[in-house]
C-alpha positions in Angstrom: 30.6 5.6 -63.1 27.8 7.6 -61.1 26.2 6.7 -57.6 23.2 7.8 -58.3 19.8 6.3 -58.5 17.1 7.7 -61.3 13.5 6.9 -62.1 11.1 7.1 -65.1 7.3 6.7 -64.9 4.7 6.8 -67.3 1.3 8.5 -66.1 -1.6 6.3 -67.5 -5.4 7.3 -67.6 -8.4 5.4 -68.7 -5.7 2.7 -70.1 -4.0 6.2 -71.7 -0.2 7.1 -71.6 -0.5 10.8 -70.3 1.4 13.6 -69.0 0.5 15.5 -65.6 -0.3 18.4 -67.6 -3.2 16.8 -69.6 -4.2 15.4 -66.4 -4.3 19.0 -64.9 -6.1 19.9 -68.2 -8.6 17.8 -67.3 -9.3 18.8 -63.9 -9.8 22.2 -65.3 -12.0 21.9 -68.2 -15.3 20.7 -67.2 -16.6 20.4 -70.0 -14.1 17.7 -71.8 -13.7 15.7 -68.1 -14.7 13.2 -67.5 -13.8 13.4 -63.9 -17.1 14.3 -61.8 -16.5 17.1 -59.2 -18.7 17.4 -56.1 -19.6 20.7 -54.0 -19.4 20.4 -50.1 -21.1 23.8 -49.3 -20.9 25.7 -45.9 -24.2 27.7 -46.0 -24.2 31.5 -45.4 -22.5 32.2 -42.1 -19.0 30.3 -41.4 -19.4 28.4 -38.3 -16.3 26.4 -36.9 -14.9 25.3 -33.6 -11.2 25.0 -32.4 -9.8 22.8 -29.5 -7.2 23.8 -27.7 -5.1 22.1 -25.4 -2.5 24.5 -23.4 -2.5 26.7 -25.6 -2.4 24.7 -29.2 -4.5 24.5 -31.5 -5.0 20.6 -31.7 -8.1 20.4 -33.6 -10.6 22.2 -36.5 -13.9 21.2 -37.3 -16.3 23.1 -40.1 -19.8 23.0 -39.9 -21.8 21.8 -42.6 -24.6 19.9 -43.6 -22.8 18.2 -46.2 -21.2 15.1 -46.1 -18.4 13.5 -48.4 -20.0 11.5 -51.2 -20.9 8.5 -50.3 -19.5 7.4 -53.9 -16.3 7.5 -53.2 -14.4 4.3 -52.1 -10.8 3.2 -52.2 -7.6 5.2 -52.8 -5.9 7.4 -55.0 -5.2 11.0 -55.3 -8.0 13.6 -54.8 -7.9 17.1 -55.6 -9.7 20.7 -53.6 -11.1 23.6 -55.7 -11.5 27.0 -55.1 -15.5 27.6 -55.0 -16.3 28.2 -58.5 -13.6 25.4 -59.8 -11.1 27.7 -61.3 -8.4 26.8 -58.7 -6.3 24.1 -57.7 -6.0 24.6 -54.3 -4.7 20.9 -53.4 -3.6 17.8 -54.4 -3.8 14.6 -51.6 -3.2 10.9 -51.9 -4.9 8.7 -50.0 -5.5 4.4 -49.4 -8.9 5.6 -47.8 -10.0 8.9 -50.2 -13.7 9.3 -48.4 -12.1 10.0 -45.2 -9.4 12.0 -46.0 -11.0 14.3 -48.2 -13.3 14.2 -44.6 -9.8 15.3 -42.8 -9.3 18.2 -45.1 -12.7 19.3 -45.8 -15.1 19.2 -42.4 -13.1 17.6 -39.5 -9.6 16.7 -37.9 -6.7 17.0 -35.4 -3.9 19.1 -36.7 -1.7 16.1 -36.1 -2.5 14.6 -39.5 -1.1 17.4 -41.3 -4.5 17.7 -43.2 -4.7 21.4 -44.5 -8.1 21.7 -42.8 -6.4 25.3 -41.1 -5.6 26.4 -44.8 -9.3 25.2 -45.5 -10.4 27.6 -43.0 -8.4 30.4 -43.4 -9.7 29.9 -47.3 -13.4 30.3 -46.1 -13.1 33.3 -43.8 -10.9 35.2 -46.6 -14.5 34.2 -48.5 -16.7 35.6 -45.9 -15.1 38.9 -45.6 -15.4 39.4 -48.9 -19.4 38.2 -48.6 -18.3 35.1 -51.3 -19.7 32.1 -51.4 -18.5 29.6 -48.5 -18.0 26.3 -50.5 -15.1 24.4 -52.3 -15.3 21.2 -54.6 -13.1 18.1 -54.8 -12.6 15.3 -57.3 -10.8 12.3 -56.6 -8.9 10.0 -59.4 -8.9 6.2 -57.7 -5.2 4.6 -58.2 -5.0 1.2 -59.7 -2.4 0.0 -56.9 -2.2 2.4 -54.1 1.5 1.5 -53.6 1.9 4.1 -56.2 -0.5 6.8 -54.9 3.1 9.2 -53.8 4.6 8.6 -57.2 1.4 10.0 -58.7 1.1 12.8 -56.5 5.0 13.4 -56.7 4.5 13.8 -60.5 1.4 16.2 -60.5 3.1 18.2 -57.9 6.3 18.4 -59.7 4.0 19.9 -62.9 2.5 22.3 -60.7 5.6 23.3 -58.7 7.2 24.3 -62.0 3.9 26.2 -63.7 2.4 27.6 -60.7 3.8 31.4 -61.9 2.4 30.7 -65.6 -0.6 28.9 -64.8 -3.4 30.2 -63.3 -5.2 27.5 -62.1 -2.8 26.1 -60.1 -1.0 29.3 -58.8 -2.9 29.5 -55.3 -2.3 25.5 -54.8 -1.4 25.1 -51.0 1.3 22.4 -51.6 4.5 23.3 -50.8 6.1 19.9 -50.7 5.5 16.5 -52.0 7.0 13.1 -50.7 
């Protein structure tokens, strides 16, 4: 007899069975998603600001005219593209998706653990190389936001295991998933 504990779960979409790699398929072929993908665009020079407080780096925030889209309610699991949409930079869940993606994208204390620094660091790599300072994000919304982790768990593990194969998810900033 074993102590251990295991798990199955079935990915749906649009009332679908699917697999985290079609769902990764989808993020990456515009042209068959359905999945809309918005553009949050920093302009031509990359203008930010850091606090400090003795010494640490408590908070980041990105200028830019843009906002979040004012679409996007609830929660579920959102996703951060390279500029042109050819990378998976990062996968997030989320019970309020508008203000996270805020968090990661335009604003927030280091505290949260938001990847707004990696967000940065992303942008000036951009600028010295006179590229264009912008990055696009999706979101999925979750019917039950209880299992937003599971979700995220399951796409991560997919990318964890093809991120030397794949491409578009080889420069994704994960490194762990809970």
């Amino acid at each position: 007899m074993s102590d251990k504990i295991g798990c199955t779960m079935q990915l749906s979409y649009g009332g679908n069975n699917i697999e985290a790699e079609a769902i990764i398929s989808l993020l990456q072929d515009e042209k068959q998603s359905t999945i809309k993908k918005y553009t949050i665009n920093y302009g031509e020079s990359l203008k930010y600001t850091e606090d400090f407080e003795n010494d640490t780096l408590r908070k980041i925030t990105i200028n830019t005219k843009d906002e979040i889209d004012a679409s996007i309610k609830g929660g579920g699991i959102y996703f951060i593209f390279s500029s042109n949409g050819d990378k998976l930079l990062y996968i997030g869940k989320a019970k309020d998706l508008k203000n996270r993606l805020k968090q990661h994208l335009i604003a927030c204390t280091l505290s949260t653990y938001s990847h707004i620094e990696d967000v940065c660091n992303y942008l000036k790599e951009r600028k010295i190389r006179n590229e264009q300072l912008k990055l696009q994000y999706c979101i999925i919304n979750s019917m039950d936001d209880n299992h937003n982790a599971a979700i995220e768990g399951a796409l991560l593990d997919f990318i964890q295991a093809n991120k030397e194969k794949n491409t578009f998810v080889c420069d994704c900033w994960n490194t762990r998933h809970d």
